[in-house]
N, C-alpha and C positions, 0 to 999 in steps of 0.2 A: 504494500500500500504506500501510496507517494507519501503523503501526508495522513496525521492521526486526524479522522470528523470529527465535528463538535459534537452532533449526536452520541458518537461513541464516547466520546470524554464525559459526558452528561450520563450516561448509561453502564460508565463504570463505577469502582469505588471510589469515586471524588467524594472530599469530605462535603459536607451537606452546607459548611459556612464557608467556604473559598473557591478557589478559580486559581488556573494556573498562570504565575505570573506575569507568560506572555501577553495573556488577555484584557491586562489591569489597562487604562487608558493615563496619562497624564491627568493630575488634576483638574487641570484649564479643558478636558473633554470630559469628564466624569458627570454621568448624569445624574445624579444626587446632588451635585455643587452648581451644574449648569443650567440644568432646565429650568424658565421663569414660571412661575404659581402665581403670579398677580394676574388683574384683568387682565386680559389680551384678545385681537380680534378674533372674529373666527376666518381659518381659508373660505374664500369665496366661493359658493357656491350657485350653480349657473341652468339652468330649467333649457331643457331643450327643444320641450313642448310651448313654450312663450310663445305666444300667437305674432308677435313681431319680431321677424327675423333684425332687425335694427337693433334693437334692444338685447337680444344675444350676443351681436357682433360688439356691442358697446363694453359693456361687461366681460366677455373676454377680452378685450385688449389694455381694460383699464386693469383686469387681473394680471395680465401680462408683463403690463409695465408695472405693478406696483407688487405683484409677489412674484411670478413665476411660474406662480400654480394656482387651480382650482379643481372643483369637485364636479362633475356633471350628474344629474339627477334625467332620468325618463328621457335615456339618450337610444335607446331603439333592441340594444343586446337583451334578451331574454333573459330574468331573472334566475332560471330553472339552467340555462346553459351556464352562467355565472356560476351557480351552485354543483355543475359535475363538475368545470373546470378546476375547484376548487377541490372537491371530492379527489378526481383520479390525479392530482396532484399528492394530496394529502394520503394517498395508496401508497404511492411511488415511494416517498420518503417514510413510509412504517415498513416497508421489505424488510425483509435482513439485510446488515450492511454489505454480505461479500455478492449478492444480486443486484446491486447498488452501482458497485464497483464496476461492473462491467460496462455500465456508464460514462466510468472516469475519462476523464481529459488526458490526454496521451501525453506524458511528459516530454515539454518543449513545446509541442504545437502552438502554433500562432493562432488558432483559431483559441476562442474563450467557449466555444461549444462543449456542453460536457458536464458533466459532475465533479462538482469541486468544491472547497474551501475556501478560497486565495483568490484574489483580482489582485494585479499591478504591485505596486510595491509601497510597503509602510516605512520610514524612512527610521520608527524607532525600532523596528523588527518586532512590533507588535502585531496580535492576530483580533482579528473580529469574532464576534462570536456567532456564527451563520455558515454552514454550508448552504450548496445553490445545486441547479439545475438549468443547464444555456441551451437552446436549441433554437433554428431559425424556423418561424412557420411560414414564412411568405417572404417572395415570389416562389414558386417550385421550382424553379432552377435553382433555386441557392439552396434548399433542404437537404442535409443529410439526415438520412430516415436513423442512421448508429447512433445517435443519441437520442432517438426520443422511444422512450419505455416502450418495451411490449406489456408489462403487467404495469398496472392492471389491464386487460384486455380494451376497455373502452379507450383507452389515452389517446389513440390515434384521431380517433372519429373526431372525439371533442376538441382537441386541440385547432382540427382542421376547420370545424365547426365555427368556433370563434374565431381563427381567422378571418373565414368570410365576413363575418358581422363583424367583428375590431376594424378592417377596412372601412366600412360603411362611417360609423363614426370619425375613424382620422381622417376619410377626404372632405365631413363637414367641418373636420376642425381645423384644417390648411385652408380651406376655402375661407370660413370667417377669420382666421386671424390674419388672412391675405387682405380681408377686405377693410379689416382694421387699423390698417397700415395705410389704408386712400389707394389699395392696389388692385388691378385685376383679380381675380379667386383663382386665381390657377399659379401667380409667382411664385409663392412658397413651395408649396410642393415642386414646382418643376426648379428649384433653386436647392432642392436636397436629394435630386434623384427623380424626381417622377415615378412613373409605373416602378422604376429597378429600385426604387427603396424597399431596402432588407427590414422585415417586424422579426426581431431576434423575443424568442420570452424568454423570461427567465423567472424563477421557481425560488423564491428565499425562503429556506427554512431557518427561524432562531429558536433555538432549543429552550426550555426552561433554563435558567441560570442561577444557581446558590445566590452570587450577587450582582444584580443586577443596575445594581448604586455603583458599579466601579469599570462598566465593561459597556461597548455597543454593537450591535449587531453589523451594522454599518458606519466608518465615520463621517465627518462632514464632508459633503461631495457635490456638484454639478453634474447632473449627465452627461457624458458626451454626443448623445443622441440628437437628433433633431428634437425633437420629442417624445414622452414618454407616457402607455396608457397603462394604469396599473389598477389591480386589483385587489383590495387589504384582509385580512379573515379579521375578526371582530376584535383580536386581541391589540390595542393600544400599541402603538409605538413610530409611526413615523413623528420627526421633528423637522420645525420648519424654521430657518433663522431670518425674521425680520424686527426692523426697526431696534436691533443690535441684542435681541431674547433671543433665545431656543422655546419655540412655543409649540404643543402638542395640540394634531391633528385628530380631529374630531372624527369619528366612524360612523358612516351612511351608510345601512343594510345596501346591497345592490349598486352606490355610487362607484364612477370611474373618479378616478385621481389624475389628473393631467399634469405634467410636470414639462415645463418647456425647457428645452436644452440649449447645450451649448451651441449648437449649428443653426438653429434661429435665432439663436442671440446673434451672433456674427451676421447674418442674412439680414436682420432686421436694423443692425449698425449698432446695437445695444439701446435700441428701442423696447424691443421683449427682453427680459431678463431670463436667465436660466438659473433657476432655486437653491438656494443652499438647501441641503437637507441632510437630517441622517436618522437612523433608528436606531432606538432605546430597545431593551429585552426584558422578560417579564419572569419572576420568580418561579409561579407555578404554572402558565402557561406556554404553549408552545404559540409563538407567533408566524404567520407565512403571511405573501404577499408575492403578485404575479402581474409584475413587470413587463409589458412589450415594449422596446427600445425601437426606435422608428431612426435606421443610421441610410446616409448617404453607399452607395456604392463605394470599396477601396480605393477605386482613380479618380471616385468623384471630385471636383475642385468644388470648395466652398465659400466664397467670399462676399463680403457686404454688396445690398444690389445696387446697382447704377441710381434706381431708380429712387433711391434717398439720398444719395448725395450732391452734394455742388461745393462750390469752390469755399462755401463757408461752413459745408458740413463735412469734412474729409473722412478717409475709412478711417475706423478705429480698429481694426485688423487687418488683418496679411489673409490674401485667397490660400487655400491648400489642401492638398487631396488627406481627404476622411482618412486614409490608412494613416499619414506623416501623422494630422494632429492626433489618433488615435495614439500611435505610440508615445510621442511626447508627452500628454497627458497620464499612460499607465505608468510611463520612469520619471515622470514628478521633471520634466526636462522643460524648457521657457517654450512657450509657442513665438 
């Protein structure tokens, strides 16, 4: 086994009051010292039933620019397929761990497809506490079928299932935030790939954790996705850093969680913002959460649009193909 899972470390004799060292976080990240308890707003949330398409478009863009994220409520995905997604995930990760393994990401590979532990590099040689599940579900060119579970038996259906409908939603969600921006509905998207944009999911499993006061399941991060549609199980933990808090995210049976990334940040000039965020882990519960990452093609070039700037608005970024900032970003290297 490349690496020890955290499940497994959860599932041996670890003493009932600690965690092993690696997983401690610095102070200044320690979620017992960090997260704010005072008022704070709630993420915005956004009705996609509104009988004025105006009023949508308004509301996401001022969510855009002013968090990065929002909630979407009666956005068209069936509740019921929500809930096997969720289900034949929640399979997958109760296997035994050596049917698990066959999963595993092939040490060295460049793809992040796979079962694993470990994203990019921590600079204190500290570990999160969350193993994952990567696999692409769309376009079906880019699918490798070796990573996505045979057991539980349904995995397949549903995954592909949701695909078709998670599309439906992100082409209304490129459209209104294109139009939010004074642009055509079609810029964005075809400024991240068009049709050839990869929906990578991915499957975060955070185990119960002795202490959950000293460790995070993820730490503070920006996607590097264009955008991100995710789905949370009811146990508490995304955080969201505005207005200089770590403020916890509210849980909507059924809502999607939209997280705008770094490739619409750039696209939009840093008009849209891409979210700081990260998640906390919970004593006695297991938390999951299921992630579509919505990423440009590897040669795709990605730079601010023409179509915002002039001689008094200059780019705030350098153009570059999704694979370069991809790597910069996992080795912590400047863009």
């Amino acid at each position: 086994m490349e690496v020890e899972r955290v499940q497994a470390i959860v599932s041996s004799s670890l003493a009932k009051d600690n965690i092993p060292l690696e997983f401690v976080r610095p102070e200044d990240e320690q979620p017992a010292i960090t997260t704010f308890h005072g008022p704070s707003p709630d993420i915005p949330v956004i009705d996609f039933n509104h009988p004025d398409q105006d009023h949508i478009i308004h509301l996401i863009a001022n969510a855009s620019r002013d968090w990065g994220i929002f909630q979407v409520v009666n956005h068209g995905i069936p509740f019921h397929l929500i809930q096997k997604l969720q289900q034949v995930g929640k399979e997958f990760f109760d296997l035994p761990q050596e049917e698990k393994e066959v999963y595993a990401k092939p040490p060295g590979a460049l793809t992040l497809e796979g079962y694993g532990s470990k994203i990019g590099k921590d600079v204190n040689g500290k570990k999160n506490w969350a193993d994952h599940l990567f696999h692409k579900i769309w376009p079906a060119s880019c699918i490798n079928y070796q990573f996505w579970p045979k057991n539980p038996p349904p995995y397949r259906a549903v995954n592909e299932e949701y695909a078709q409908e998670v599309r439906k939603v992100v082409d209304k969600l490129f459209k209104w935030l294109s139009m939010g921006l004074g642009l055509e509905a079609d810029v964005l998207k075809q400024g991240v790939g068009g049709e050839e944009i990869e929906y990578m999911m991915k499957i975060n499993y955070y185990p119960p954790c002795p202490r959950p006061d000293l460790t995070l399941g993820v730490t503070s991060h920006t996607d590097l996705s264009a955008m991100t549609v995710l789905v949370p199980n009811e146990v508490p933990g995304l955080q969201v850093f505005k207005d200089g808090h770590w403020i916890d995210a509210k849980y909507i049976p059924g809502a999607l969680i939209i997280h705008i990334g770094d490739q619409i940040e750039i696209l939009s000039n840093g008009k849209y913002k891409a979210v700081l965020h990260r998640t906390t882990v919970d004593k006695e519960k297991t938390r999951m959460s299921w992630p579509v990452f919505l990423e440009p093609p590897e040669e795709f070039v990605v730079g601010p649009l023409p179509q915002l700037l002039d001689p008094q608005i200059p780019p705030k970024y350098k153009p570059k193909k999704f694979k370069d900032y991809s790597y910069c970003k996992f080795h912590k290297l400047p863009q």
